[in-house]
NUBA-131202 format. One record per atom (N, C-alpha, C): residue in one letter; x, y, z. Coordinates in steps of 0.001 Angstrom, whole numbers, plus 500000, padded with zeros to 6 digits. Example, Ala and Ser with C-alpha at 12.3 -4.5 7.8 and 13.67 -1.06 7.14 Angstrom:
2
A513190494310507800 A512300495500507800 A513200496700507800 S512850497750507080 S513670498940507140 S512900500030507870 
END
This chain:
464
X517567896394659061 X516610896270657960 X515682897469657961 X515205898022657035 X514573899584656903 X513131898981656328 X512068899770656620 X510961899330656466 X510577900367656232 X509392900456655345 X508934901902655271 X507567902119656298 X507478903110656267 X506154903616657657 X505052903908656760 X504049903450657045 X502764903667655817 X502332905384656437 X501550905716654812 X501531907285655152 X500205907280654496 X499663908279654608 X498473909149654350 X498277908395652917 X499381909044652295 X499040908843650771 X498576907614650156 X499209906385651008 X498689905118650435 X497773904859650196 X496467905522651352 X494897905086650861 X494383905800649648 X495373906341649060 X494714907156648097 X494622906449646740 X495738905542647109 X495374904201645498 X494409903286645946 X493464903031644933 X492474902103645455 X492932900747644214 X491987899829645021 X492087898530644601 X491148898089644038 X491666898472642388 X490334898387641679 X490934897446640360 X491815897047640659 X491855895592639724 X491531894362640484 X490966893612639432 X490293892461639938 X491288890951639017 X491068889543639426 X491988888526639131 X492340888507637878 X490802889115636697 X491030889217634904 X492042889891634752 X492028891405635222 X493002892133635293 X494765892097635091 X494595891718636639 X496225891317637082 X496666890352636103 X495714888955635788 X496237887729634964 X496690888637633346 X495365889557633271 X495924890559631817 X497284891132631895 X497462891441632919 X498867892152632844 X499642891421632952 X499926890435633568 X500835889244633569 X500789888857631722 X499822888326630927 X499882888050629703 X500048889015628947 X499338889772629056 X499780891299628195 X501066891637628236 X501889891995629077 X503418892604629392 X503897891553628791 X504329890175628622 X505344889302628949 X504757888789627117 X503733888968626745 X503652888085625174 X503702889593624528 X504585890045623347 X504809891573622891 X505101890680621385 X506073890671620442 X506319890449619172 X507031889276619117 X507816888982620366 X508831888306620058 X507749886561619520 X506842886654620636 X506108885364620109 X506417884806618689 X506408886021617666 X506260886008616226 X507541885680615945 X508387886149616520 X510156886174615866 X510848885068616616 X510673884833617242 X511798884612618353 X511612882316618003 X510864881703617210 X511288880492616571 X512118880354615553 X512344881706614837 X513648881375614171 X514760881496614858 X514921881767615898 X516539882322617304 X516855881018617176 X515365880669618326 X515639879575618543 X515979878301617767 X515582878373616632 X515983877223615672 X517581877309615248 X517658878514615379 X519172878611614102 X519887878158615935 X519794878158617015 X520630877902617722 X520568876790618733 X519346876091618740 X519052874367618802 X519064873452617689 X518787874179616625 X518705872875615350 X518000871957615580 X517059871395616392 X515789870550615963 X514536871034616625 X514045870456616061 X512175870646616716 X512180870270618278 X512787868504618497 X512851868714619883 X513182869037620730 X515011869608620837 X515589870629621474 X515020871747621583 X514371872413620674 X513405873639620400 X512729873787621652 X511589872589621651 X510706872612622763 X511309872258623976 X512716871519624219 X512859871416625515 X513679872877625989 X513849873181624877 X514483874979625564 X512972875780626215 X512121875479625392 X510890876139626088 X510057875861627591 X510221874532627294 X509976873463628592 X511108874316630097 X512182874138629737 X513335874493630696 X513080876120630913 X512912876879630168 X513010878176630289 X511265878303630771 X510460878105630580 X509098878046630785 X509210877748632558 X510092876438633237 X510006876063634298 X510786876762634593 X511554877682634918 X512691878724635743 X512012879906635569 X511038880334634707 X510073881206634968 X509225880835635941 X508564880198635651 X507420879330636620 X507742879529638398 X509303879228638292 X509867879181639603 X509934880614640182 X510382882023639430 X510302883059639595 X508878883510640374 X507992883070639338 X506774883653639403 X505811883391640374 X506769882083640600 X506211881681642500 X506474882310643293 X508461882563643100 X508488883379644698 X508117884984643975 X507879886026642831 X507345887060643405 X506079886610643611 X505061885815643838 X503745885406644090 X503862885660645582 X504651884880646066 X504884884993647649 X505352886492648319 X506680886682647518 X506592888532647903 X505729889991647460 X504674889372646615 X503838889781646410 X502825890016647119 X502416888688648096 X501099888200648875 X501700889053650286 X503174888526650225 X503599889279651719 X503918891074651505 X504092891758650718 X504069893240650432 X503252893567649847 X501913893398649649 X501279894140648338 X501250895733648132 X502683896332647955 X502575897430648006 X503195897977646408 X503084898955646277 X502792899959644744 X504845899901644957 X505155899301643827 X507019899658643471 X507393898078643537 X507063897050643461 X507111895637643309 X509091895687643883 X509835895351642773 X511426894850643013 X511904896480644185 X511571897840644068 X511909898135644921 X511700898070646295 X510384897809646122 X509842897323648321 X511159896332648747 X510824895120647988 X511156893903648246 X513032894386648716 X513533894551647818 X514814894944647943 X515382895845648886 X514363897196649273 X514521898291650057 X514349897208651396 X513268896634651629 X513344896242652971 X514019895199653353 X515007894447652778 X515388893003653202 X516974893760652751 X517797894491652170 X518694895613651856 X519142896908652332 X518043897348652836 X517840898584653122 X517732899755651786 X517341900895652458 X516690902145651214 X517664902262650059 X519184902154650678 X520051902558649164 X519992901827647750 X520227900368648754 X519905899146647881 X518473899650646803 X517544900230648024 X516014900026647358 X515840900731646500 X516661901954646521 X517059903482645466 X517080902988644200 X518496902437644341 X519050902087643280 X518680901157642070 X517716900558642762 X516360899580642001 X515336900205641270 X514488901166642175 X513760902095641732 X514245903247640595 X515306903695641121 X516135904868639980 X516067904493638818 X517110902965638609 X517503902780637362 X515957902549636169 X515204902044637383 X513910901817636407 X513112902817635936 X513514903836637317 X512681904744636717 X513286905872635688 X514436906155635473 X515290907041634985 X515441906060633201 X515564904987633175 X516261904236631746 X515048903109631717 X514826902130632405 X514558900666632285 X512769900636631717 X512196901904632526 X510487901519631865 X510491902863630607 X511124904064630538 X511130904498629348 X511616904213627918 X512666903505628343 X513359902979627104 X512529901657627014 X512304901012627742 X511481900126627144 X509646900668626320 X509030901549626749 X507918902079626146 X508667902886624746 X509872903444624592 X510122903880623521 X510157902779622550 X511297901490622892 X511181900402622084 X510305900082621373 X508875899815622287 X507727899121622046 X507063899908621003 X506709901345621345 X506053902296620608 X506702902449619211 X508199901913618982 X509071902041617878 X508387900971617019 X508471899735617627 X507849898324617103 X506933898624616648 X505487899119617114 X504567899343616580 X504688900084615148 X505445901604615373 X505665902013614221 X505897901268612899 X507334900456613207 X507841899181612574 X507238898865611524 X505990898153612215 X505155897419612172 X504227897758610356 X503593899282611539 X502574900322610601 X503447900751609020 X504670900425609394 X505390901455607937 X505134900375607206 X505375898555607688 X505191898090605863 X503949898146605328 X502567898517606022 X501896898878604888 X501706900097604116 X501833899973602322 X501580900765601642 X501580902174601788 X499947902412602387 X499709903554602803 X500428904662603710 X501180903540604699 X501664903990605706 X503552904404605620 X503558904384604659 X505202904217604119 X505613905523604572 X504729906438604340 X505462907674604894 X505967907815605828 X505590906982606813 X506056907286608198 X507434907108608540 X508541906670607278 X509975906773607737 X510477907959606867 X509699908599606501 X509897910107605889 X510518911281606886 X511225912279606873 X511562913163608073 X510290914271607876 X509762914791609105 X508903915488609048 X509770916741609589 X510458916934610281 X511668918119610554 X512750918314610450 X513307918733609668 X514976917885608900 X515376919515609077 X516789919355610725 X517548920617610354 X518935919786610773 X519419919087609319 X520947918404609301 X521060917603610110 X521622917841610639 X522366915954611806 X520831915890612905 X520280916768613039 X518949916394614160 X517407916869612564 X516857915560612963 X515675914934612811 X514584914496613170 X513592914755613087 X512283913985613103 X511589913364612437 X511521911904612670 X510981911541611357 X509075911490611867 X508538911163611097 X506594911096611330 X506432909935611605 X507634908501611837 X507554908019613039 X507658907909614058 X508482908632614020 X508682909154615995 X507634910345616820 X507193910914615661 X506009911730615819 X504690910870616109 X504634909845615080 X502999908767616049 X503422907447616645 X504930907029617118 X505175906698618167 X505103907297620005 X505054909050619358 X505095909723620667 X503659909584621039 X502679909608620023 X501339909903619978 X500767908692620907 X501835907016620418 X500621906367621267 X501174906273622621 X502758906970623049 X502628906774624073 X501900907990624938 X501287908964624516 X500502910007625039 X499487909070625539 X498626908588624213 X497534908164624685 X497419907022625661 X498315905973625810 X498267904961626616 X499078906136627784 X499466906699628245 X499490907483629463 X498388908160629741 X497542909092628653 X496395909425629602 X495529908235629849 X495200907077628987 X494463906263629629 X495113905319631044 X495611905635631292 X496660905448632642 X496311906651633403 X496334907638632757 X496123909192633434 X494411908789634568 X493496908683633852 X492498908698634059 X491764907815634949 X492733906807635426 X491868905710636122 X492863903915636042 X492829903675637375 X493592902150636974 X492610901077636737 X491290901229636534 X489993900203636217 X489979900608634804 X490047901847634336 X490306902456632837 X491400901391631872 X492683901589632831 X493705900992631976 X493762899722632134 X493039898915633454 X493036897892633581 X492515897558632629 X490897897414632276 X489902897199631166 X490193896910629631 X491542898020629484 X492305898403628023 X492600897484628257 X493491896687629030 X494721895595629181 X493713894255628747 X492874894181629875 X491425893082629757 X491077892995628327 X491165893984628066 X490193893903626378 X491218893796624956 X492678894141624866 X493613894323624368 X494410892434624614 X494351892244625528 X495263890789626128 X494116889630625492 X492794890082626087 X491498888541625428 X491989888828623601 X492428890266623078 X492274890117621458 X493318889560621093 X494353889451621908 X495315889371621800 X495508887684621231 X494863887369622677 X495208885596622959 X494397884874621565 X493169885898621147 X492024885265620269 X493106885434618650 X493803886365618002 X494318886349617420 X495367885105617162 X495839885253618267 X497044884291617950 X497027882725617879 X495673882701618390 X495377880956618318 X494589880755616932 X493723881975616834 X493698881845615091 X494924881390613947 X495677882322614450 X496996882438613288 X497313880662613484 X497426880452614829 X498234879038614784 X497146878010614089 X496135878447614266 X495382877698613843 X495129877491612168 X495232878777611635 X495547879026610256 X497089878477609873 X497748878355610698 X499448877687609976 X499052876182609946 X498348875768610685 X498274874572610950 X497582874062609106 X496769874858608578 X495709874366607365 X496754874728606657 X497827874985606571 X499321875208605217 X499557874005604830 X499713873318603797 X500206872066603656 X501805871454603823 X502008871634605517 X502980871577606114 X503260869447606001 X504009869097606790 X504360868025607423 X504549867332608754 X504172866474609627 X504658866278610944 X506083865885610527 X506768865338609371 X507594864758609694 X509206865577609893 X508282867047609500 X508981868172609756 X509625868478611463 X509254867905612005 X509265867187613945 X510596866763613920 X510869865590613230 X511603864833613275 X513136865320612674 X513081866441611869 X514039866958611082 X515130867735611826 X516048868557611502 X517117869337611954 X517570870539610955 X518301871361611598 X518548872259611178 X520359872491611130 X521017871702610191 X522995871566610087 X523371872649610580 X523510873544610631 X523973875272610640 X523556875621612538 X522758875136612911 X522810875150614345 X524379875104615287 X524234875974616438 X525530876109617387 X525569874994617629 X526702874504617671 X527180872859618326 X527350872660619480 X526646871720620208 X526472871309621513 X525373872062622408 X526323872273623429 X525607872772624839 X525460874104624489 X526489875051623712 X526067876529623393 X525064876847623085 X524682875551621746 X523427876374621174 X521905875977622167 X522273874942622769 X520694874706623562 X520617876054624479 X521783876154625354 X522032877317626352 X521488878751625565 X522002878630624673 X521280880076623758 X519994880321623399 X518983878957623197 X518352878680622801 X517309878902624173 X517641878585625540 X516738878116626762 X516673880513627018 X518095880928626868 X518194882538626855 X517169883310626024 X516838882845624793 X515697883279623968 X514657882942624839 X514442881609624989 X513162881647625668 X512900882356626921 X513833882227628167 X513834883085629178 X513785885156628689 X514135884893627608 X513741886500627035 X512622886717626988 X511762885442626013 X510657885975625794 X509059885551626434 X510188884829628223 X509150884879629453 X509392885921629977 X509812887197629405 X510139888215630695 X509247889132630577 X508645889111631826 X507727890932632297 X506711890251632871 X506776888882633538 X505924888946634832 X505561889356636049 X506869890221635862 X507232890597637189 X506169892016637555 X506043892327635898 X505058893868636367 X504131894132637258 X503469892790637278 X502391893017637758 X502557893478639699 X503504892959640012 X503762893122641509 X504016894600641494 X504273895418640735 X504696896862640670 X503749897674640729 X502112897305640992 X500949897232640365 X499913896990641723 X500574895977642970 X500328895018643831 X499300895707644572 X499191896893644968 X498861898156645804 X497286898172645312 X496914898000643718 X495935898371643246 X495185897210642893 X495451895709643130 X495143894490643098 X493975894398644412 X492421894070644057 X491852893871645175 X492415892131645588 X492106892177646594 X492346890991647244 X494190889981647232 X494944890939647451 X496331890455646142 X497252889203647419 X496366888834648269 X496931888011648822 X497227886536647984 X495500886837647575 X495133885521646432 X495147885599644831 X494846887323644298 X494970887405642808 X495962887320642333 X497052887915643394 X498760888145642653 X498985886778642680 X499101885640643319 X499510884205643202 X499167883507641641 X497664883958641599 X496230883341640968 X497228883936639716 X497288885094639193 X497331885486638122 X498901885194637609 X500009885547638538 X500794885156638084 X501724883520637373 X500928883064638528 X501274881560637849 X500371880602636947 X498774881626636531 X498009881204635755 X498653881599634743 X498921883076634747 X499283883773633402 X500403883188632871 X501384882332632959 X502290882078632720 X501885880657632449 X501196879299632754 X500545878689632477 X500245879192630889 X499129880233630858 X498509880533629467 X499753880790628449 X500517881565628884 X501553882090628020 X502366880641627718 X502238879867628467 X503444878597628032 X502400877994626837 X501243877811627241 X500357876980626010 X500047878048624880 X500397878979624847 X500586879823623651 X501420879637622707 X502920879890623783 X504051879497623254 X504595878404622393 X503849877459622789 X503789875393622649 X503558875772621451 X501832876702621336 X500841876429619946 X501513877028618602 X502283878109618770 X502883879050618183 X504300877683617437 X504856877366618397 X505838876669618082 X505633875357617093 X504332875030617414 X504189873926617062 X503799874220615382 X502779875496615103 X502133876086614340 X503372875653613109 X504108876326613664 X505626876979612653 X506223876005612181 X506567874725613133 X507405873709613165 X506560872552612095 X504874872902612117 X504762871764610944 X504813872774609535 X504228873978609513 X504121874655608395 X505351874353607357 X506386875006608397 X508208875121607518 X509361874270608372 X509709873854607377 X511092872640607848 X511460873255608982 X512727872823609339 X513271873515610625 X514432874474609786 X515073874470608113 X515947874922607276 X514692876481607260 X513763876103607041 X512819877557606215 X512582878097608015 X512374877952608416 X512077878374610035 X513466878865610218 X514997878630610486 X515994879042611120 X516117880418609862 X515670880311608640 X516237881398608006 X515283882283607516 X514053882309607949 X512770883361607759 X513081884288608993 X512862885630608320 X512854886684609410 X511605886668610109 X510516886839609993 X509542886195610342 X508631884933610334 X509200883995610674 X508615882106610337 X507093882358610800 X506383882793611728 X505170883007611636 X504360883594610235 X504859884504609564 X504544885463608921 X504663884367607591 X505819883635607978 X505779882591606321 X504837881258606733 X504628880968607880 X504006879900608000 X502369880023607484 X501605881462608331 X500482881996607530 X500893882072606213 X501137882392605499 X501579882695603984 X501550881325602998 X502275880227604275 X501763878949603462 X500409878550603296 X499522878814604170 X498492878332604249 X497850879219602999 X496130878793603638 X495308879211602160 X495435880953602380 X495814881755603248 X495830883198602804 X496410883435601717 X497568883238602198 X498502883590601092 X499145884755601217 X499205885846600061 X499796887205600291 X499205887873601519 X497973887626602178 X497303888186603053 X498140887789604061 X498869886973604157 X499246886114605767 X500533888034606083 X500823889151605491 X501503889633606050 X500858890347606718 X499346890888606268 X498572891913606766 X497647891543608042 X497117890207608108 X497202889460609599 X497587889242610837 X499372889162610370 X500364888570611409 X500789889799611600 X500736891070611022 X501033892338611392 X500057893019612583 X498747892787611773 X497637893410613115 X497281892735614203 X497886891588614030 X498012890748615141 X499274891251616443 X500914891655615855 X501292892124616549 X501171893299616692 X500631894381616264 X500305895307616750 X499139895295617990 X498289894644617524 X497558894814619060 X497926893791620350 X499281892834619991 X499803892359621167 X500698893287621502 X501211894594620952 X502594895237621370 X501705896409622197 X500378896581621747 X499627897484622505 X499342897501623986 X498694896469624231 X498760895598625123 X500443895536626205 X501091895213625597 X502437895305626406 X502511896647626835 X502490897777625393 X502654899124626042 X501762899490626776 X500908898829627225 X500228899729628029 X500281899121629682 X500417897784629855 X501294897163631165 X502465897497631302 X503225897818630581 X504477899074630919 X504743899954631510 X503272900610630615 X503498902236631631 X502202901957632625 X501728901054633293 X500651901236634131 X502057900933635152 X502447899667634593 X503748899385635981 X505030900368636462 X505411900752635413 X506497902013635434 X506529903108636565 X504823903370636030 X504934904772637143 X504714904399638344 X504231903439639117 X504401903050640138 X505790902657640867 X507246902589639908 X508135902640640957 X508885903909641065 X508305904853640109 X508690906647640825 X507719906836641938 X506459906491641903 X505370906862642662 X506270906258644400 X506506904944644697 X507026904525645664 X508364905260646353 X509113905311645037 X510503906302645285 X509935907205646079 X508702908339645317 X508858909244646011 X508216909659647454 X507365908518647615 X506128908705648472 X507337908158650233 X508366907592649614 X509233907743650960 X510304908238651045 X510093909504650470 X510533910739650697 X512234910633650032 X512166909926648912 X513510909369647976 X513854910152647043 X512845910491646359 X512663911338644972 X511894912495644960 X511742913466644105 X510361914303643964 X509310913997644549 X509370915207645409 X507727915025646280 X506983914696645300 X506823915354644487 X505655915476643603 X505204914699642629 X505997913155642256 X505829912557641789 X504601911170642720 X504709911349644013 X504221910720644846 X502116911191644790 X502777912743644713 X501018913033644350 X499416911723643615 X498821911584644493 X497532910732643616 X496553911773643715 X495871911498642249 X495318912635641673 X493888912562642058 X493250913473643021 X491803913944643400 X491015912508643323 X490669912786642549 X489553912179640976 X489957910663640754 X490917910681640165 X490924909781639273 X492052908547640552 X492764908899640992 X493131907987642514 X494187907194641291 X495165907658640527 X496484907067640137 X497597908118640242 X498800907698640250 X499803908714640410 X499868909922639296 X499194910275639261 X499234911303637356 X500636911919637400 X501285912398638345 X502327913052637984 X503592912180637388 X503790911103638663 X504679910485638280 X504196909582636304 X502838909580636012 X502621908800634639 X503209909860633934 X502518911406634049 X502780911849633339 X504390912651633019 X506036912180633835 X507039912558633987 X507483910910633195 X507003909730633307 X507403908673632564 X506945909281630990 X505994909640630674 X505452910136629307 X506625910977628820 X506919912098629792 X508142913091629156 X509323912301628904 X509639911430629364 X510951910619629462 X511289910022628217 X510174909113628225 X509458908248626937 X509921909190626081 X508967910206625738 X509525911228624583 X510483911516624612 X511272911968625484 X512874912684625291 X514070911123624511 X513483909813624708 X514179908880624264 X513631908882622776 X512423908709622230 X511813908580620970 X512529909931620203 X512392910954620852 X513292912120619901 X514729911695619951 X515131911190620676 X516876910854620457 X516988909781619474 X516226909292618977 X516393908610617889 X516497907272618177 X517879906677617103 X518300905138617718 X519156904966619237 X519670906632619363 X520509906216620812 X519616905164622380 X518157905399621842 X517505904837622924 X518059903555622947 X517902902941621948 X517785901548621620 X519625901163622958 X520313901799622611 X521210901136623461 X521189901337624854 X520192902587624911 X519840902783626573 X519381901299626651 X518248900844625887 X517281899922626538 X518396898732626702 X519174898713625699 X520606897635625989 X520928897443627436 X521807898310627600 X522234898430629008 X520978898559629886 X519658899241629670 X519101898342631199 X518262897157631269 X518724896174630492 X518474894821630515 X519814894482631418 X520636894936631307 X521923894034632688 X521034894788634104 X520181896083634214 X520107896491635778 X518622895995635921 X517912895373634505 X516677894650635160 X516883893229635814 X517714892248634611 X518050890941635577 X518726890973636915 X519406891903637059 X520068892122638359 X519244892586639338 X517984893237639507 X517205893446640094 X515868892616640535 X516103891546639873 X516100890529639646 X516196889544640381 X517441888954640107 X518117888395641680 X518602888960642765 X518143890103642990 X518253891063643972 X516933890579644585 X515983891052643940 X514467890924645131 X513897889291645100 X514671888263644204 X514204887235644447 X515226886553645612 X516041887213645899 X516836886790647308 X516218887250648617 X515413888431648312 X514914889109649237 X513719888077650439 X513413886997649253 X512812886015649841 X513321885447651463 X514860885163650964 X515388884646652023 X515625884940653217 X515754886617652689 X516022887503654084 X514483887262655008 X513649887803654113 X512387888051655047 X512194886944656045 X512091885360655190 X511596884049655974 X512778883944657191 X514092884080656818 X514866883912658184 X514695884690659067 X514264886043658443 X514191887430659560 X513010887033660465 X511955886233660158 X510781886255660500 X509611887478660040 X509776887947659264 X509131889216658951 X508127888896658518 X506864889291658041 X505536888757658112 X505677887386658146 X505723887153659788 X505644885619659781 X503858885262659344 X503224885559659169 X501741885130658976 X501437885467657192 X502427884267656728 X502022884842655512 X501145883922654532 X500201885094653245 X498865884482652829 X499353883211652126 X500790883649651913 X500947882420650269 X502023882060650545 X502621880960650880 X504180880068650839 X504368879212649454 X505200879483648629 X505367878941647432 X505800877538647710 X505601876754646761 X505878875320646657 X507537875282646520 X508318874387646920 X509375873619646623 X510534875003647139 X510366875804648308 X511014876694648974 X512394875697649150 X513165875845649341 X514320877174648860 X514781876481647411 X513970875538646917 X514779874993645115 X514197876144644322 X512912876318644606 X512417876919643434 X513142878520643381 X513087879006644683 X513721881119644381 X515296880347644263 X515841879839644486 X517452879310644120 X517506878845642539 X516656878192642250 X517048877984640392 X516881878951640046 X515752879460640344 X515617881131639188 X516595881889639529 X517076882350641177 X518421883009640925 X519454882245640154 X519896881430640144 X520898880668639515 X520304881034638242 X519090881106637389 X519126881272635743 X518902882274635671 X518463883566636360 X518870884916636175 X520325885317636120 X521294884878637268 X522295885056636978 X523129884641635771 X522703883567635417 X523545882975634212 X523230883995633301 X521666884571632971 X521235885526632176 X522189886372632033 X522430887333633333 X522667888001633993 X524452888851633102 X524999887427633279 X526018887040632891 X526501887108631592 X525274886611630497 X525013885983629170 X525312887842628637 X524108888582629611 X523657889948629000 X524968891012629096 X525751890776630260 X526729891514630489 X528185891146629473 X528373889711629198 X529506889634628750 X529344889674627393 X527622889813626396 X527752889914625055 X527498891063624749 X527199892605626158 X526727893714625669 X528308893967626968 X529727893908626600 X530322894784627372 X530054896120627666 X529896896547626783 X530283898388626961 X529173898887627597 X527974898453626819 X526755898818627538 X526315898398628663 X526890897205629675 X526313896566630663 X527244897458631523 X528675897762630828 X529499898834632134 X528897900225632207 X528063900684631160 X527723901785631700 X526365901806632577 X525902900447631947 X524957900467632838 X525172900154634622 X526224899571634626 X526225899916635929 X526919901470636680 X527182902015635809 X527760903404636139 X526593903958636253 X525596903683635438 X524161904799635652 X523938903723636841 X523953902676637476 X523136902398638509 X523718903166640021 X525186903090639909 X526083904037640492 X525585905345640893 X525392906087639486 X524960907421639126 X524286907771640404 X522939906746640758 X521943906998641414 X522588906992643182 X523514906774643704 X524133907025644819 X524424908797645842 X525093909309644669 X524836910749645069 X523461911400645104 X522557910806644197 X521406911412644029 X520523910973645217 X520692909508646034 X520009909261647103 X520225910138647691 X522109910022648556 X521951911087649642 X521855912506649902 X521738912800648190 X520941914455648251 X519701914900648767 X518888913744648610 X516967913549648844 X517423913018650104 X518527912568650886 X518317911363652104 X518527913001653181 X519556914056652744 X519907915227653457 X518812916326653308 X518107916376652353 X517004917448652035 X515863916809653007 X515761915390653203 X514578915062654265 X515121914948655296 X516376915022655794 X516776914990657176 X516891916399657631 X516843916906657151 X516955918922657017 X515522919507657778 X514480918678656519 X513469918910656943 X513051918323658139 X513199917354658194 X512771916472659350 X513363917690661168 X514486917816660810 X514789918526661746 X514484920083661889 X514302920299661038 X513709922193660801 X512090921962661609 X511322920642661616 X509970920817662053 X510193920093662986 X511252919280663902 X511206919313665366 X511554920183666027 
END
């Protein structure tokens, strides 16, 4: 088992998030747009109101279970690279590489390109803003359009405010996640005054998958749109006290996010039948619309997800650069990504090499979008990679003195592996092409270890 040796550099991140914080990033990362979209999935592929909610219920509790055991490998590592520690030490370094790489090379850029795209999305249907699917550099088959130009813009700025301080970006998250939560209980609260029906509860939706497929499809949406609790452990290093906040926040935050989820669902489910819900592209967006706004309900439910997608992007890249920062600080990757900056005590180099990345995907256009495809098969897999890691440690005895033992050990890290894998499974066999290359890029990262594993054994021996 390989362990890493603590070094100089570690004291140089300080621990300047506090329980608001961490719980922000837990809610911030994991609630992004889908909140808004993702009751029509689920309807067209449960067909009633109450299947609906027991997909949420079920997928809500196999999160829950996750979020216990990283709570526990959290409390027992609190170190900066969350799924790579965990994996590197109960695996060893290649294993731990190959975790770190893929995330850091595809899995947190393509996802900040996504997000920053969404936003755009978002900004073009209003009016004013139409230009922004206009090309601003048109030489034939390569393009720029002036959305990808102030998609790059906000991921600049949410990197320098990352640049500058992790109490900085924490604060953004704090102040971005409270507008967040305050918005959206409005909206539900505004669907609720539509002159909807309860008896809309009781109804169905004919056109629903038949049987066990469609609930199973239905519990996959929801487990989609519990995902990115995990950030915060990536983060763990800069958590004061994270024996007790990482527990505190993660299984609070997920708590909050389930009674969000409920309110949202419920919002929708009296506004519009379960027929107008399975076939609205946005059922939030029509449920406000029923109520007394009216035409206004689009310009609402828009600035509403925009400042929840903000919020995500910016627990993205606070978490991101922390698993180049780990890569490199044990001597895996670029020295120089390991650098913490004077002043400001966050990795700046490694934020600011996720920023270039980010951009080099936003200029490639739509090809990102299938990067981010394929590394959804090397995030769930990483996945049940470090939530096994559990097992190793407790049999190994390895911090036997530990702050936090999760409830219902070994059911609870065993269901969530068991519904990651099914995920796992779901993601690989409906994205073939892309889940095989994605494991070829996880591959990829093999030669590239033992190039950095021979350049530090070189060194290592040139200075004995």
């Amino acid at each position: 088992m390989a362990t890493a040796t603590p070094t100089s550099t570690r004291t140089d991140l300080i621990r300047a998030l506090g329980p608001s914080h961490a719980a922000s990033i837990v809610i911030g990362v994991v609630i992004g747009s889908g909140i808004f979209l993702v009751p029509s999935e689920m309807m067209q592929a449960a067909g009633s109101a109450r299947l609906v909610y027991i997909a949420w219920i079920v997928g809500g509790i196999f999160s829950f279970f996750g979020a216990a055991t990283y709570a526990e490998l959290g409390a027992m590592k609190p170190q900066a690279g969350g799924e790579y520690v965990y994996i590197r030490d109960a695996y060893g370094p290649l294993a731990g590489f190959l975790t770190g790489w893929t995330w850091t090379v595809v899995v947190k850029p393509s996802s900040l390109a996504a997000i920053s795209t969404g936003v755009v999305r978002i900004l073009a249907n209003f009016g004013p803003l139409s230009f922004l699917a206009a090309h601003a550099l048109d030489r034939g088959r390569f393009f720029v359009t002036w959305g990808q130009i102030v998609a790059i813009g906000f991921v600049v700025f949410i990197s320098a405010v990352n640049y500058v301080g992790v109490r900085r970006a924490g604060n953004f998250q704090l102040a971005f996640t409270i507008l967040k939560i305050g918005l959206i209980v409005a909206i539900a609260v505004i669907a609720f005054s539509a002159p909807g029906a309860w008896s809309h509860f009781a109804e169905g939706y004919s056109a629903a998958k038949p049987g066990i497929a469609g609930f199973v499809a239905a519990v996959a949406a929801a487990l989609w749109a519990y995902d990115g609790w995990s950030d915060l452990n990536m983060v763990a290093e800069e958590v004061r006290n994270p024996e007790r906040n990482i527990p505190l926040a993660l299984i609070g935050g997920l708590v909050v996010i389930g009674a969000l989820y409920m309110l949202v669902n419920a919002a929708v489910q009296y506004a519009l039948s379960p027929n107008e819900v399975a076939a609205s592209p946005s059922s939030m967006s029509d449920a406000v619309r029923a109520s007394f706004l009216g035409a206004s309900a689009a310009v609402v439910v828009s600035a509403a997800m925009v400042v929840s997608l903000m919020a995500t992007l910016n627990g993205v890249a606070m978490s991101g650069a922390r698993m180049a920062f780990a890569l490199s600080r044990d001597g895996n990757f670029f020295a120089a990504l390991s650098k913490v900056h004077p002043r400001f005590h966050t990795p700046h180099v490694a934020i600011a090499i996720q920023c270039a990345l980010t951009m080099g995907f936003l200029l490639a256009g739509g090809n990102f979008r299938q990067l981010f495809t394929l590394a959804l098969f090397a995030e769930w897999l990483s996945y049940v990679a470090a939530s096994s890691s559990l097992f190793v440690f407790r049999k190994s005895g390895v911090n036997p003195a530990r702050p936090s033992r999760i409830w219902g050990y070994p059911w609870a890290p065993s269901l969530f592996i068991a519904a990651s894998t099914a995920l796992l499974y779901y993601t690989f066999a409906s994205n073939l092409t892309y889940s095989a290359v994605g494991s070829l890029l996880i591959l990829a990262g093999i030669p590239v270890y033992y190039a950095f594993a021979l350049r530090k054994s070189t060194r290592i021996n040139a200075e004995s």
